[in-house]
C-alpha positions as CSV (number, residue, x, y, z in Angstrom):
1,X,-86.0,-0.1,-28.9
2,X,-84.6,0.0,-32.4
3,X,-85.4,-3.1,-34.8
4,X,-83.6,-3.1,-37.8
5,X,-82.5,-5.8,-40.5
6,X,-81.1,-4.4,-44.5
7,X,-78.9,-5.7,-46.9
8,X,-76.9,-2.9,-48.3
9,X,-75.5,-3.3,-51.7
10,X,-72.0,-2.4,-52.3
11,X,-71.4,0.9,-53.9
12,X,-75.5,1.9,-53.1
13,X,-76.5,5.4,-51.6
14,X,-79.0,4.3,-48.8
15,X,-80.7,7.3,-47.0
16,X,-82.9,6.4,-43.5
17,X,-85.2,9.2,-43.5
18,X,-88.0,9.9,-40.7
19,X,-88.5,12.0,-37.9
20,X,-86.8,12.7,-34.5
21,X,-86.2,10.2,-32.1
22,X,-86.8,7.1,-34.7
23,X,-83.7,5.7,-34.0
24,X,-81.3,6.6,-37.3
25,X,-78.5,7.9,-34.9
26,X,-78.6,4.7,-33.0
27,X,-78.3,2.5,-36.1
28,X,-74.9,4.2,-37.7
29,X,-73.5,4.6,-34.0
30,X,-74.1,1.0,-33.7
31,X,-72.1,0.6,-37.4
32,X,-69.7,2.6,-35.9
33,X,-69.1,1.2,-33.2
34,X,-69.8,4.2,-30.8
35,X,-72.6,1.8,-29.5
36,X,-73.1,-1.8,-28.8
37,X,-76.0,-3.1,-30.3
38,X,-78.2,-5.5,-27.9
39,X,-78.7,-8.2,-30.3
40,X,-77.9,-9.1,-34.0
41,X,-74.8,-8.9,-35.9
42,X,-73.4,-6.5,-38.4
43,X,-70.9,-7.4,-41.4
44,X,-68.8,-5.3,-43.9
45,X,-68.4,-7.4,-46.7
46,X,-67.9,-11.0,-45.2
47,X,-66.1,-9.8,-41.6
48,X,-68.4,-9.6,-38.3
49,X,-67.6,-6.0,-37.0
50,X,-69.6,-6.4,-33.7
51,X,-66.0,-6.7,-32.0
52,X,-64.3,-4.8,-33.5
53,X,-62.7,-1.0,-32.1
54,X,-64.5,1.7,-34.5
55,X,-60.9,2.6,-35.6
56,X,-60.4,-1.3,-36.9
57,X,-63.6,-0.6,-38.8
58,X,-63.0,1.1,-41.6
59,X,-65.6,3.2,-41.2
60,X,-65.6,7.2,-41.8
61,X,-68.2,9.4,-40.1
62,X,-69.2,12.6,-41.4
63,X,-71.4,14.7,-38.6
64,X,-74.0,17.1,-38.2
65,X,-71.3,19.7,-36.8
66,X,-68.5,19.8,-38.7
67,X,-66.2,18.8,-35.9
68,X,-62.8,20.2,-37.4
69,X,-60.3,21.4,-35.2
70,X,-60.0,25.2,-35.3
71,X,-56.5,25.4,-34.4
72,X,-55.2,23.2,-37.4
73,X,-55.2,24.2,-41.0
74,X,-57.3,23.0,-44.0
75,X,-54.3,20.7,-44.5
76,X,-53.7,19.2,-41.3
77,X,-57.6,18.7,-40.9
78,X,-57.7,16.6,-43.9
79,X,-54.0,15.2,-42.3
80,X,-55.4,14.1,-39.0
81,X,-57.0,10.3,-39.8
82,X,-53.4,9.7,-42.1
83,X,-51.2,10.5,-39.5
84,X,-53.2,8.7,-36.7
85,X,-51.9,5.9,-39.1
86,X,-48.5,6.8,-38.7
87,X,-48.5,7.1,-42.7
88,X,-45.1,8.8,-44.3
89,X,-44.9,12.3,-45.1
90,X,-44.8,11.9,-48.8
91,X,-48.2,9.7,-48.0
92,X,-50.2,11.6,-46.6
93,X,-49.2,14.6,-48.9
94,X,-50.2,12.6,-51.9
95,X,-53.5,11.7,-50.4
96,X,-54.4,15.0,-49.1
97,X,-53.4,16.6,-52.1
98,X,-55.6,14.2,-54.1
99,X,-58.6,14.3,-51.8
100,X,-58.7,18.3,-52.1
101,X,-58.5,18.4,-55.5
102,X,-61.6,16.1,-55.9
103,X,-63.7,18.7,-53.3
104,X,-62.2,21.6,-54.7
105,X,-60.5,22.6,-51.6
106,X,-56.3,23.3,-53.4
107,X,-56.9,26.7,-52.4
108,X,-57.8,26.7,-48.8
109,X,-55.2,24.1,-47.5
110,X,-53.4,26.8,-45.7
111,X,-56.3,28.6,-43.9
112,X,-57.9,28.1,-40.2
113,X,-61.5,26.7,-40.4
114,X,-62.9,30.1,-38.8
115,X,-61.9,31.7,-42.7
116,X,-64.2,29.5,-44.3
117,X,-67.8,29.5,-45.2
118,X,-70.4,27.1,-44.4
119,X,-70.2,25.1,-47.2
120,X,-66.3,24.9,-47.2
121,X,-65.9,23.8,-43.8
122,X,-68.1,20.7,-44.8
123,X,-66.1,19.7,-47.5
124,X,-63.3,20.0,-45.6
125,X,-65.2,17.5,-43.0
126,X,-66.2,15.4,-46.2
127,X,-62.7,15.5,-47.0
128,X,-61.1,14.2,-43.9
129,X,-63.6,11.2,-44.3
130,X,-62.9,10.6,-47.4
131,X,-58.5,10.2,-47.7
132,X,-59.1,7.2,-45.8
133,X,-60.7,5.8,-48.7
134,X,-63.1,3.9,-46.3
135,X,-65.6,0.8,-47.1
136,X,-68.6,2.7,-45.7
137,X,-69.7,6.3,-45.3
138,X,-71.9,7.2,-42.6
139,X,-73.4,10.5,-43.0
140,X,-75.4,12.1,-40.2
141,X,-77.3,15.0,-40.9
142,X,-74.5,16.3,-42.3
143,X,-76.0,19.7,-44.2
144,X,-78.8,21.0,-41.8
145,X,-76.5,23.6,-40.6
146,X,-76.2,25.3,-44.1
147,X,-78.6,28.1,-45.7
148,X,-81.2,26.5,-48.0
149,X,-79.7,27.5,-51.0
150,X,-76.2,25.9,-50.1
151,X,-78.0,23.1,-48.7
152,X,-79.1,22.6,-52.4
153,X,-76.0,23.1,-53.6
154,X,-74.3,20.4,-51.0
155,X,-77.0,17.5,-51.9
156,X,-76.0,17.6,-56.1
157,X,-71.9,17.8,-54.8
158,X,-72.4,15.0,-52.2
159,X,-74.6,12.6,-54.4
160,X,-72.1,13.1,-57.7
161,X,-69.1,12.8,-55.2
162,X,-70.4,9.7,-54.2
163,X,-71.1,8.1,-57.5
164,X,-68.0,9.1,-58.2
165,X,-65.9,7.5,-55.6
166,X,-68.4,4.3,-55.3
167,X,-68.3,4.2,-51.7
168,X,-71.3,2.5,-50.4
169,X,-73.3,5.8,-48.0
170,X,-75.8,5.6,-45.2
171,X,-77.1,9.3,-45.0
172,X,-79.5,10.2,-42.2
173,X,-82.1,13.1,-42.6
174,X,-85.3,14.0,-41.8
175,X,-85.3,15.8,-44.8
176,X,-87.7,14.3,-47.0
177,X,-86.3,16.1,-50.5
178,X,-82.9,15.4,-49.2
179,X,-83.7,11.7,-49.4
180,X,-85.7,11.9,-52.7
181,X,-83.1,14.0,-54.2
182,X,-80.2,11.9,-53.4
183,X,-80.7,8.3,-52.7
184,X,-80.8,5.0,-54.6
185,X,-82.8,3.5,-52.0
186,X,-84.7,5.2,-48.4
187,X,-85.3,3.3,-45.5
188,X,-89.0,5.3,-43.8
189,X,-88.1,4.8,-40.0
190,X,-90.8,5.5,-37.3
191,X,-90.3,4.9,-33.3
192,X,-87.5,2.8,-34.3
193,X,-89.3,0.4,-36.7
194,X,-88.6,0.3,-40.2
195,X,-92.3,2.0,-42.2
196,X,-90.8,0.9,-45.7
197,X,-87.4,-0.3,-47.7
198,X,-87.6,0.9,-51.6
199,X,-86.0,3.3,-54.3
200,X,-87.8,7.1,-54.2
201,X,-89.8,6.5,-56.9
202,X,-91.7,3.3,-55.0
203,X,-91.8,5.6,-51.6
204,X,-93.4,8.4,-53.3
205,X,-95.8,6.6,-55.7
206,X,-96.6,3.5,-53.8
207,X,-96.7,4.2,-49.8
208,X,-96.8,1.1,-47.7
209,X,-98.5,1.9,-45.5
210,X,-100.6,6.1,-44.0
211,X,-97.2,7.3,-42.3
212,X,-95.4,6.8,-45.2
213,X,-98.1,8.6,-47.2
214,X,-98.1,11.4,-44.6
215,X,-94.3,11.9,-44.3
216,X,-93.6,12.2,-48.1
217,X,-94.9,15.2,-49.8
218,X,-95.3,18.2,-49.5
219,X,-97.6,19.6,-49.0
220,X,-98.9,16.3,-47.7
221,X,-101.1,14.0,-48.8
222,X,-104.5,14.3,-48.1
223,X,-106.5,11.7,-46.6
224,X,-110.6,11.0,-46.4
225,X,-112.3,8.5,-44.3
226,X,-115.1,6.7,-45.7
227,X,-117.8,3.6,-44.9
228,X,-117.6,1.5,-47.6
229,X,-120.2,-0.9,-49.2
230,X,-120.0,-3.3,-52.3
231,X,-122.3,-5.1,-54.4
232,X,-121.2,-7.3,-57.8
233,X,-120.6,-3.8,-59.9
234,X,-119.6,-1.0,-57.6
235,X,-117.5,0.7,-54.8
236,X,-119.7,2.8,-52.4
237,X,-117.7,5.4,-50.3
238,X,-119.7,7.1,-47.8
239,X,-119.0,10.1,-45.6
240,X,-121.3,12.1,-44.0
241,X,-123.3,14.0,-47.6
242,X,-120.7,12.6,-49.5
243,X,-120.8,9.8,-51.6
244,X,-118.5,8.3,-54.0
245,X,-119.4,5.4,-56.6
246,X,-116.3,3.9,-58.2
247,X,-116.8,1.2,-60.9
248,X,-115.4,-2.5,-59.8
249,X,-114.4,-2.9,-63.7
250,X,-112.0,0.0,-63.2
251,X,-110.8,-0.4,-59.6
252,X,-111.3,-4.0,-58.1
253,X,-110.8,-4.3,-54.5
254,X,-110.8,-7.1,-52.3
255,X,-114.0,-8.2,-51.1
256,X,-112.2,-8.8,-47.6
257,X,-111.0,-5.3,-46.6
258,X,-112.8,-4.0,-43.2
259,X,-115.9,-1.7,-43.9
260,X,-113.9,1.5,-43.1
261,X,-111.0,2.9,-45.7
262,X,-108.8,5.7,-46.0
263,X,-108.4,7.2,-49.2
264,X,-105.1,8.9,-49.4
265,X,-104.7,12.3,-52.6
266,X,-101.7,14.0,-53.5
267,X,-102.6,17.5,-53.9
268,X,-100.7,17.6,-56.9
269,X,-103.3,15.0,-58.2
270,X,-106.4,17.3,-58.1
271,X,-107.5,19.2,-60.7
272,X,-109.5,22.1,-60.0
273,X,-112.9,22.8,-62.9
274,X,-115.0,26.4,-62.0
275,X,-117.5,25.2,-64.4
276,X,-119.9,21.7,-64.7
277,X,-117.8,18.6,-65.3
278,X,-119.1,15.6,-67.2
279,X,-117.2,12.6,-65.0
280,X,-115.4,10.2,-66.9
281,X,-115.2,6.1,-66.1
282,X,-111.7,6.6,-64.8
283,X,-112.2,9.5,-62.3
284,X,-114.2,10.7,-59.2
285,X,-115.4,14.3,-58.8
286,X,-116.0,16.1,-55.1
287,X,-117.1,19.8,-54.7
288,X,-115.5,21.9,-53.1
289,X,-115.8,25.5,-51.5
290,X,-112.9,27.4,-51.6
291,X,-111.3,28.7,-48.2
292,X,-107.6,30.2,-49.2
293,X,-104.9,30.7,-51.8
294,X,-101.5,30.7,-51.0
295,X,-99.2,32.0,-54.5
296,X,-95.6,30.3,-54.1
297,X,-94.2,32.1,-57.2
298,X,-94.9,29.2,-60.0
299,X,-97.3,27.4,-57.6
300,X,-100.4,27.5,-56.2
301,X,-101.4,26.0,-52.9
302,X,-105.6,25.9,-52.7
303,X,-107.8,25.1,-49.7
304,X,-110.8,23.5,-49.7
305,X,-113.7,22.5,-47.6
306,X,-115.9,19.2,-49.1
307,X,-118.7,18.6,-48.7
308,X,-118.4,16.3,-45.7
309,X,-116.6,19.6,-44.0
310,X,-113.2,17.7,-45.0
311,X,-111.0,19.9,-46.0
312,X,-108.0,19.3,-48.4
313,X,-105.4,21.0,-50.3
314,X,-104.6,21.1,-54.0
315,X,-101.2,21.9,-55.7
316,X,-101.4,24.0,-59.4
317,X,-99.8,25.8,-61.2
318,X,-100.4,29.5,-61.8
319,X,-101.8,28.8,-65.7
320,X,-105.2,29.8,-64.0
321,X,-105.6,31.8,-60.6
322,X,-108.3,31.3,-58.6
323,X,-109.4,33.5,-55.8
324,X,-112.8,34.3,-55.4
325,X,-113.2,32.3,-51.7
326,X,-116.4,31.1,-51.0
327,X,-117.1,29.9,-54.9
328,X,-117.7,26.4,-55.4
329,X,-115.6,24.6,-57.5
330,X,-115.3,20.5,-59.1
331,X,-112.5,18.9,-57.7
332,X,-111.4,15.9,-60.4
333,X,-108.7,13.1,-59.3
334,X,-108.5,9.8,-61.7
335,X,-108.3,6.4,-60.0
336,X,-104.8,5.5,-60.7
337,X,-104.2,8.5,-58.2
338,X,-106.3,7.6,-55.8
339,X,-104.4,5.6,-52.7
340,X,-106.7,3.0,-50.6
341,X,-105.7,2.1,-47.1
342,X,-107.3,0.2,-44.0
343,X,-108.6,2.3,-41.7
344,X,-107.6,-0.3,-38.8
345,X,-104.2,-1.6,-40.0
346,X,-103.6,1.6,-41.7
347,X,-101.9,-0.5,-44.5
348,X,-101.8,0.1,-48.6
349,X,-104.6,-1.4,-49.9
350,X,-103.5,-3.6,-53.2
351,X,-105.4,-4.4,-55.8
C-alpha cells in the first residue's frame, strides 16, 4: 500500500529516493498511467489525468533499460513517438534534428543501437522522450546500468539538460548522491510512506526523523542510545560507563521528551585529538580506542570502539594518519552537530 500526496512545482527537478520495494515505481506508473491508482486523483496543470490513456497524457518515460529498438537507427528511435502522431516528414525531421543536437547525438543518427556505448544509447532514450516536448518527465532509474564513472558523467548532462529545457522531472533512484547531486527537492520514501519532503540541503542537515538519518550519508550516521536525566542547568546522557553533561544554556530541550534519546553523528562531524583536550561550552568529548583504518585516497574512514563498547566511525582527511590500533584517542563533536531523536517515535528532536 503506497500513500502519497505532493504538490510539484512546474519546471522543478523532484527525485523520490529510498530503497527497494518503497513504492517509487508504483507512484510514476500510476502518473503514467500504466496503473490505476486505488484512490486519489492526479492533475497536470488544471486537467484530472486519472482517465485519461497514457498516450493522451503527455507524459514521456525514460526507463531503467534503455528500451530502443535494435532494428531501427538512431534516427528512427528518436522518430518513433513523432510518427506515432502521424506528424509530416519535414516535422519530424526538424524535431529530430533539433532534439539530437541538444544531446549531442548529429553524429550517430545513422547507426543501429548495438554500435553505441552505454552512455549513448541513453541519450538516445532521453532523446526520444524528449522531441515530444512533454509536460512531465518521468525518469526511472534511468543510469544504474552505466559504469560509475559515466554514471557521473550522465547526472551533470541530465540535471543541466533539464534546467535547460524547464521540464518539470520525477527521477527515481535509490541512489542517495544521485538525489543529492541532482535534485531541487527529494521525496525519502520507506514501505510506501513518505519519511520526508524537502531540498538536499534540509534532508542532509536536518533529518526528520532515524531512517532518514540512516539512509543519507555515507558512510552513515552514527547513532548512540542514552538514558537521559535533567535538572534546571543540565543534560545528563547516560550509557552504560559513559556519561555525557550538556549545558541547558547551550542546548535547551524539551522538558517532555521520553527518558530514552538517540543521538544521531555524522562521521564527518568528529574530530579525532591523540593528545588531552580541554572541552569547550559548545562541544562533547568521548574516548575512543581505535579498531581500523581504512585510506580512500584523500579520505580516511576510522573505527572506533567507546567506552560503552559503541562503536562509530569517523570521516578525515589524510592531513594526519592515524594507525596505531589499540591507542586511545578524544573524539570531539560540537552541539550544533549533534542530532537528538526519540528513542520510541524515532522522530527529530527540535529545539
Amino acid at each position: 500500500m503506497v500513500k502519497f500526496s505532493v504538490q510539484i512545482d512546474s519546471g522543478n527537478f523532484l527525485v523520490l529516493l529510498g530503497p527497494s520495494g518503497c513504492g517509487k515505481t508504483t507512484i510514476i506508473k500510476c502518473i503514467a498511467g500504466l496503473i490505476d491508482p486505488t484512490e486519489g486523483q492526479i492533475y497536470i496543470d488544471e486537467s484530472l489525468i486519472n482517465k485519461l490513456p497514457p498516450k493522451d497524457r503527455d507524459v514521456a518515460m525514460v526507463f531503467q533499460s534503455y528500451a530502443l529498438y535494435p532494428h531501427m537507427s538512431v534516427y528512427d528511435n528518436i522518430a518513433f513517438p513523432l510518427k506515432m502522431r502521424k506528424l509530416s516528414k519535414n516535422e519530424i525531421k526538424y524535431h529530430v534534428e533539433n532534439t539530437a543536437s541538444l544531446l549531442e547525438l548529429t553524429l550517430f543518427l545513422k547507426r543501429k543501437p548495438k554500435e553505441l556505448s552505454g552512455g549513448q544509447m541513453q541519450r538516445v532514450a532521453l532523446a526520444r522522450a524528449l522531441v515530444r516536448k512533454p509536460k512531465l518527465f518521468l525518469m526511472d532509474e534511468p543510469l544504474s546500468n552505466l559504469d560509475a564513472k559515466l554514471r557521473m558523467q550522465m547526472r551533470t548532462e541530465i540535471k543541466k539538460l533539464q534546467k535547460k529545457i524547464g521540464i518539470t522531472t520525477i527521477y527515481i533512484t535509490h541512489d542517495q548522491i544521485e538525489a543529492m547531486s541532482m535534485a531541487d527537492q527529494i521525496i525519502v520514501m520507506n514501505k510506501g510512506i513518505i519519511q520526508q519532503i524537502g531540498s538536499p540541503h534540509e534532508i542532509y542537515y536536518k533529518p526528520k526523523n532515524l531512517f532518514v538519518a540512516n539512509f543519507i550519508g555515507n558512510p552513515p550516521m552514527n547513532f548512540l542510545n542514552f538514558s537521559i536525566s535533567q535538572n534546571s542547568q543540565n543534560i545528563n546522557l547516560y550509557s552504560s560507563q559513559l556519561v555525557v553533561k550538556i549545558s541547558k544554556i547551550n542546548l535547551p530541550l524539551s522538558e517532555e521528551i521520553s527518558s530514552e534519546v538517540i543521538l544521531g553523528i555524522r562521521p564527518k562531524d568528529i574530530l579525532i585529538y591523540d593528545t588531552n583536550y580541554n572541552n569547550e561550552i559548545d562541544t562533547i568529548s568521548l574516548k575512543g580506542r581505535l579498531l581500523f583504518t581504512e585510506l580512500l585516497g584523500d579520505e580516511v574512514i576510522y573505527e572506533f570502539k567507546l567506552e560503552n563498547n559503541c562503536i562509530v566511525k569517523v570521516s578525515s582527511n589524510t592531513d594526519k594518519f592515524y594507525h596505531k590500533h589499540n591507542d586511545e584517542f578524544n573524539l570531539v563533536v560540537k552541539y550544533k552537530n549533534i542530532h537528538f531523536f526519540d528513542s520510541i517515535t524515532e522522530e527529530r528532536l527540535l529545539f
